[in-house]
N, C-alpha and C positions, 0 to 999 in steps of 0.2 A: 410700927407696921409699915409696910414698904411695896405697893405692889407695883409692877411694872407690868404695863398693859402692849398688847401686840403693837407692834409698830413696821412701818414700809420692810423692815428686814427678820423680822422672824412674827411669825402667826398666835403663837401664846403667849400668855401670862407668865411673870416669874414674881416666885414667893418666896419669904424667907424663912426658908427650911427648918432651920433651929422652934423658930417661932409656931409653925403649922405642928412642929412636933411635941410643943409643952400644948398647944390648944386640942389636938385631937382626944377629947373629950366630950358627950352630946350634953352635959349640965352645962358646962363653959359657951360651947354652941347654942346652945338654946338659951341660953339666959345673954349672950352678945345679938343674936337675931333681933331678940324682943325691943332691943334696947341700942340698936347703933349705934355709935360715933361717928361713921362717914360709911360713904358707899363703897369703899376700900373695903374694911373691915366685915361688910358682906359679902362683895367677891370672897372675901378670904378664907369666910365661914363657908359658903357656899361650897367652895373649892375641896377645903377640911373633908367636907362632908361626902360629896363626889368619890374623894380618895379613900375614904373610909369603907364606901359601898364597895371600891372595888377591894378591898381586904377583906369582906365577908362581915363587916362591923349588921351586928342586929339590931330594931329600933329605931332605925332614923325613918319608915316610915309615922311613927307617932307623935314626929315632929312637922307633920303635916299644918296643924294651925298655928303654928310660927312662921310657916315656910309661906303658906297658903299669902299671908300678907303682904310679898312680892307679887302676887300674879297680875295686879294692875300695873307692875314700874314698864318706866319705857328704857330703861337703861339694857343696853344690846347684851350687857357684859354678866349682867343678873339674870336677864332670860335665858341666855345659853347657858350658863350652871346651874340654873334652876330647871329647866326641861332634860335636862342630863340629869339628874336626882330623878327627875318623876316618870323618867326611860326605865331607869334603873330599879325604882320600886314600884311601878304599874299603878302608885294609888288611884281607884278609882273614881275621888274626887275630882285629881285635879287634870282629866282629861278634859273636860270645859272652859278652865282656865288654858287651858293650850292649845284649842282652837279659836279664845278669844282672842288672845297673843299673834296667832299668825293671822288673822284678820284686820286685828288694829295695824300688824306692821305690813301687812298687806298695801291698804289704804295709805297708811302715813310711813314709809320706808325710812327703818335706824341709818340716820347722816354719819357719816366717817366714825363707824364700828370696825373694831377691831376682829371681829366675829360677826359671821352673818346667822345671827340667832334663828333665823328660821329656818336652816341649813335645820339644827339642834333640834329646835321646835315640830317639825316635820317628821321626823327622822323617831321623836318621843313619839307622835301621834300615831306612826307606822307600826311601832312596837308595841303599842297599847290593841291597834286593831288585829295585830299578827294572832 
């Protein structure tokens, strides 16, 4: 697994393609969620999943309490793929968890993120009240 995270000369993430495309599956995603190996391989799940929503993929709301597990991380790189998931599927859960998030990072501001998660976080919040 392999991600490469935004840096001084381009803004996103790069993944390796091959690989997001044997994982795009939500048993494979959901059973890596549960079970990490590193914070990589959640970006990566994360990302899968994001991509999936925008293809019309059905279901990955009901991966809500796997997902839900993240909403305390302080990592900038999992709040932004994760608030882009909960844009995207409106669950009505986890609108709290995304005003807890731009709160905490309110108070205590992500140091040298490659993404400014509450750009994301906000932007989910909008969506949800729209």
């Amino acid at each position: 697994m392999s991600v490469s995270y935004p840096n001084q000369y381009r803004n996103y993430c790069l993944f390796d393609e091959n690989r997001i495309q044997e994982r795009k599956n939500l048993g494979i995603i959901k059973s890596s969620l549960e079970n990490p190996q590193s914070k990589d391989e959640v970006v990566e799940d994360l990302y899968i999943l994001n991509r999936m929503l925008d293809e019309g993929e059905k279901g990955i709301e009901e991966l809500y309490p796997v997902l839900s597990r993240y909403n305390d991380t302080k990592s900038p790189d999992i709040q932004t793929f994760l608030a882009g998931i909960y844009r995207k599927t409106k669950i009505p859960d986890a609108f709290g968890p995304l005003i807890s998030m731009l709160i905490k990072n309110s108070i205590n501001p992500p140091q040298n993120a490659g993404f400014d998660p509450n750009e994301e976080i906000g932007g989910a919040i909008l969506e949800y009240l729209a």
